[in-house]
N, C-alpha and C positions, 0 to 999 in steps of 0.2 A: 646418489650419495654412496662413496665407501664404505665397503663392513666398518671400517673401525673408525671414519666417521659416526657412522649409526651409534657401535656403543658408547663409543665419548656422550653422545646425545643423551642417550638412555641413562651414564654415570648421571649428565648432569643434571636432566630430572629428578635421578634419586636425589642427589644431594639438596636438588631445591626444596625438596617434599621433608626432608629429612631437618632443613634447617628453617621450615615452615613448622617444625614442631609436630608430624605424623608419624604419630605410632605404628600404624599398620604397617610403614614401609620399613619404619625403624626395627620390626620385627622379622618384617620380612629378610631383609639383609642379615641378621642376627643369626635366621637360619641356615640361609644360604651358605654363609659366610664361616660358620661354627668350624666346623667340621675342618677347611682350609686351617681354618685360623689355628686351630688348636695342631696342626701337625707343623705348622710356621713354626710357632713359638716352640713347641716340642724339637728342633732342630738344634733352639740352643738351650735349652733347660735341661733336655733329656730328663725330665720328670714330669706326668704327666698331667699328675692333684694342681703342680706350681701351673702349669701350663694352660691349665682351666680357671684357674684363677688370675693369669694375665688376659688370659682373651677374655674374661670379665668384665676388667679391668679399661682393658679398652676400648668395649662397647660401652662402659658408663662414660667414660671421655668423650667418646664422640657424639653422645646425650647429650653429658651435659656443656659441651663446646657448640653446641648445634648451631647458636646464633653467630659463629664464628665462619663458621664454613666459606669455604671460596667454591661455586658452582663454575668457576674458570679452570683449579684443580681434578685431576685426576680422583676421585672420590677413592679406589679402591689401592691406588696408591699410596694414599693417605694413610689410608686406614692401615694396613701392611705396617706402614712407616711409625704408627703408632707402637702397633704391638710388637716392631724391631728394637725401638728404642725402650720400650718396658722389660723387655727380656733381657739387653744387654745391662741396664738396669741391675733386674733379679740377679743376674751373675757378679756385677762389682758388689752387692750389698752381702751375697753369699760369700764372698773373697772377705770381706772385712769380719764376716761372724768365725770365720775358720781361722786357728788357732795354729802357731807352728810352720807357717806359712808365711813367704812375706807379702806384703799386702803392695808393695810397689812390682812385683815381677806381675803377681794377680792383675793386676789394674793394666801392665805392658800387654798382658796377655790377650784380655778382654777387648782394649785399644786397635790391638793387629786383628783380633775375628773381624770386629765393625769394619778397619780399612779394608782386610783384605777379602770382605761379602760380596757376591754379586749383589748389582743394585735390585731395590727391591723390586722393580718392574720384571729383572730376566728373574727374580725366585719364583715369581707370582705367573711369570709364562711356563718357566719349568714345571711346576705343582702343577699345575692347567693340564699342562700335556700327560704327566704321570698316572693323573687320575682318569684321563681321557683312555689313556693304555689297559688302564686297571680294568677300568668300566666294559672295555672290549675284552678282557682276557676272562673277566668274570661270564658273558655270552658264551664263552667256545669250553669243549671238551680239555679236561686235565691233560691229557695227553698230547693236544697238539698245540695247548698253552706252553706244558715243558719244551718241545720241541723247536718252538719258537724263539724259547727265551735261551735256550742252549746254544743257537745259530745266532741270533743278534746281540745276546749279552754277555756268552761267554766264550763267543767266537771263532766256536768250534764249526769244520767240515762238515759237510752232509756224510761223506764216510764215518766221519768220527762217532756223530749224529748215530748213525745205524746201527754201530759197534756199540754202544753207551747201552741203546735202552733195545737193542735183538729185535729191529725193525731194517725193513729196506730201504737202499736209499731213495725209493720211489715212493715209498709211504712218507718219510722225509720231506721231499719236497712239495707232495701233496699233501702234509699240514701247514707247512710254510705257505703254502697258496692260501689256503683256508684262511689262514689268518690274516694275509695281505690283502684280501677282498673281505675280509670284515672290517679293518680298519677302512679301507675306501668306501664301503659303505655308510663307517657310521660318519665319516669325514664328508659325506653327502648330504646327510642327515643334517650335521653340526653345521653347515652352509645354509641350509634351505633354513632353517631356526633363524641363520643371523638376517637374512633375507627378509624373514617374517618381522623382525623386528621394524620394519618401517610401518608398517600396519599397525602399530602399537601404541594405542593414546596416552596422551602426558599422564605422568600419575598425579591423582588429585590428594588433598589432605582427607 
């Protein structure tokens, strides 16, 4: 079986466990999922109180929808797709409380974020990958984290690199290494997990 055969699998045990009326998984996912969810929603609230209070919001939806659910659906798709639509939401309801404003440009505005969003599969693989970077940059030294991000994200030379922070360019690309074999480790790691997952018995209620 394919990796992403496998997690489809695994979505749709949760979602059976989930719409079998299991707390524990329901919890489980709550957790897992918090943290994602709330820098989602945070993308288009840019407030963070409102932000916790939709991914809330969303979790009791898919409580109390639970007898609804399609185990043929994408489970975390869903769920995404939930708290995209409550947030775009939060922003037309905020457009109509604001004064001085017109409420037809507001509404045009809010219309072109929705069309013009990546769907929410590629937000949900971008996010994936961001924290995936994060989690690696948090393992390694300040220093060869800066250096990293200096070369990859703001596109600068290894000379440039050396001239910046009054390092070599061989200390340079001996951070760059460091880091490029951290990532392929933990990208070793994150394989062997999805692997394990076939070992992984159905979740029960």
């Amino acid at each position: 079986m394919k990796r992403q055969d496998e997690i489809l699998a695994r979505l749709n045990e949760i979602t059976l466990a989930i719409k079998a009326g299991s707390n524990d998984v329901f919890w489980s996912v709550y957790r897992a999922e918090y943290d994602n969810l709330l820098h989602f929603v945070c993308s288009y609230t840019r407030n963070r109180q409102d932000a916790e209070d939709l991914v809330q919001e969303t979790m009791i939806a898919i409580w109390d929808n639970r007898e609804s659910l399609d185990p043929g659906r994408n489970f975390r798709s869903y769920l995404y797709t939930i708290a995209r639509n409550k947030s775009l939401n939060y922003l037309r309801d905020n457009a109509k409380r604001k004064s001085g404003s017109s409420l037809q440009e507001s509404e045009a505005l809010i219309n072109s974020l929705a069309l013009s969003s990546p769907s929410v599969e590629e937000e949900i693989n971008a996010m994936d990958l961001e924290g995936f970077i994060e989690r690696i940059y948090l393992s390694l030294p300040e220093k060869v984290v800066n250096t990293f991000r200096m070369s990859r994200q703001e596109g600068l030379t290894y000379n440039e690199i050396a001239e910046k922070l009054g390092i070599t360019t061989k200390v340079v690309e001996y951070h760059i290494s460091i880091t490029l074999k951290a990532i392929r480790l933990r990208l070793g790691m994150k394989n062997q997990n999805h692997n394990a997952l076939k070992a992984t018995q159905p979740v029960k209620k």
